[in-house]
C-alpha positions in Angstrom: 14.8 -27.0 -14.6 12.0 -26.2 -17.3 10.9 -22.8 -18.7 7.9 -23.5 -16.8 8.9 -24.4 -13.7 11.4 -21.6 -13.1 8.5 -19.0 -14.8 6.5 -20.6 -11.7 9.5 -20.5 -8.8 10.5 -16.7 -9.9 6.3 -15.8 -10.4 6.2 -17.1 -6.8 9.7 -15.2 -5.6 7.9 -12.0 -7.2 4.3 -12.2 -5.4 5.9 -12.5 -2.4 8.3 -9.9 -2.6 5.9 -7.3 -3.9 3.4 -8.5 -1.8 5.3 -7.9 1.4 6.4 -4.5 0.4 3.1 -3.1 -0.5 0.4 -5.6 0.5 1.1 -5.9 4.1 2.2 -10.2 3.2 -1.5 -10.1 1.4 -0.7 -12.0 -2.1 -1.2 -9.3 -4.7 -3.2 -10.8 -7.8 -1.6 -10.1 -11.5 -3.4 -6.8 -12.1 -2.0 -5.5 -9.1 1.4 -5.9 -10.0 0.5 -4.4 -13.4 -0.5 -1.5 -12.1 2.6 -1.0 -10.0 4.5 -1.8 -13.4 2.6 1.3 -14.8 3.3 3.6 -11.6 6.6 2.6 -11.7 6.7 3.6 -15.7 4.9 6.9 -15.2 7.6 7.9 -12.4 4.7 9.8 -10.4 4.6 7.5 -7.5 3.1 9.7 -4.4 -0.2 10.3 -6.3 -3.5 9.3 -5.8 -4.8 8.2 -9.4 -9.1 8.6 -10.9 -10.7 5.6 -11.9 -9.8 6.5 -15.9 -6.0 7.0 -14.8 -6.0 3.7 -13.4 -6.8 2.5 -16.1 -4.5 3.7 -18.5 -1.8 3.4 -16.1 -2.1 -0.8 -16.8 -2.3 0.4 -20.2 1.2 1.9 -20.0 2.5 -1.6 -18.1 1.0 -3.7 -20.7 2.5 -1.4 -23.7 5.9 -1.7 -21.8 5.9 -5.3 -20.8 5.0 -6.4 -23.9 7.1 -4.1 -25.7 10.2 -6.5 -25.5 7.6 -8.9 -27.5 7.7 -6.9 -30.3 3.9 -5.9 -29.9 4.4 -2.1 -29.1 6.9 0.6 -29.7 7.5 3.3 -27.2 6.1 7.0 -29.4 6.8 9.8 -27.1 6.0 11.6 -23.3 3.2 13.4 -23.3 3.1 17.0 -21.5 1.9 15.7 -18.5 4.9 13.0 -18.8 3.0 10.0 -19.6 4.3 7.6 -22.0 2.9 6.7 -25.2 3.4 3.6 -27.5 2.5 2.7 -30.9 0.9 -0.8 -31.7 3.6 -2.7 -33.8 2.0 -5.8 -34.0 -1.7 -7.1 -32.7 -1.5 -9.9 -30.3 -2.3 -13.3 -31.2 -6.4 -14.3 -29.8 -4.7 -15.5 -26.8 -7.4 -17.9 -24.3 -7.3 -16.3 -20.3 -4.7 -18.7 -19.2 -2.7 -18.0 -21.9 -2.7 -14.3 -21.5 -1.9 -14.7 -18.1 0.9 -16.7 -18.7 2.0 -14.6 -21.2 1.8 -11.6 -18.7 3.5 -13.5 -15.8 6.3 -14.6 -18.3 6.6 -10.5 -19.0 6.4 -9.3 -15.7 9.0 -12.1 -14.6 11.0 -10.7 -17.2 10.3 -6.9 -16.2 11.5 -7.5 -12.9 14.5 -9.4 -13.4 15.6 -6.2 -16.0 14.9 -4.1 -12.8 17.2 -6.4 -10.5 14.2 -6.3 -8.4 14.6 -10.4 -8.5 17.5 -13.0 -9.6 
């Protein structure tokens, strides 16, 4: 099987599974599942999150998925308990599809880590 075709089978395995467990079956889109990546990395699940703390919370999943990339380097926990990361190395000008491939192949990756998926 290719690199490509089982990113695509386990992508697929993924969306589901989220998607059934907090999405009532509805197909969560990638930024969803990033921002359950940076729920999941804050730890403070039964909270209801501002606009701004949204935002940073895919800021913490991206830091951490792409951490394993050798882009960022986890720093410290804040007061509040939210992680911080240092940039190690810019990204590449990446086109959208490859960012989103890029992301998919991290989250993939992410997930398996967890034993969330096989």
């Amino acid at each position: 099987m290719s690199r490509d075709t089982q990113l695509k089978d386990r992508w697929e395995i993924l969306v589901k599974k989220l998607s059934a467990q907090f999405a009532d079956s509805d197909p969560l889109e990638l930024d969803s599942i990033i921002y359950l990546v940076g729920v999941q990395e804050l730890g403070q699940i039964h909270k209801t999150y501002k606009k701004d703390e949204k935002l940073n919370l895919m800021h913490i999943a991206i830091c951490r998925l792409l951490e394993p990339y050798g882009y960022y380097e986890f720093d410290f926990f804040d007061e509040d308990g939210w992680p911080h990361y240092t940039i190690k190395e810019e990204l590449p000008p990446l086109k959208a599809g490859e960012q989103s491939v890029l992301m998919k192949e991290a989250l993939v990756s992410y997930f398996l880590e967890k034993d969330y998926i096989s």
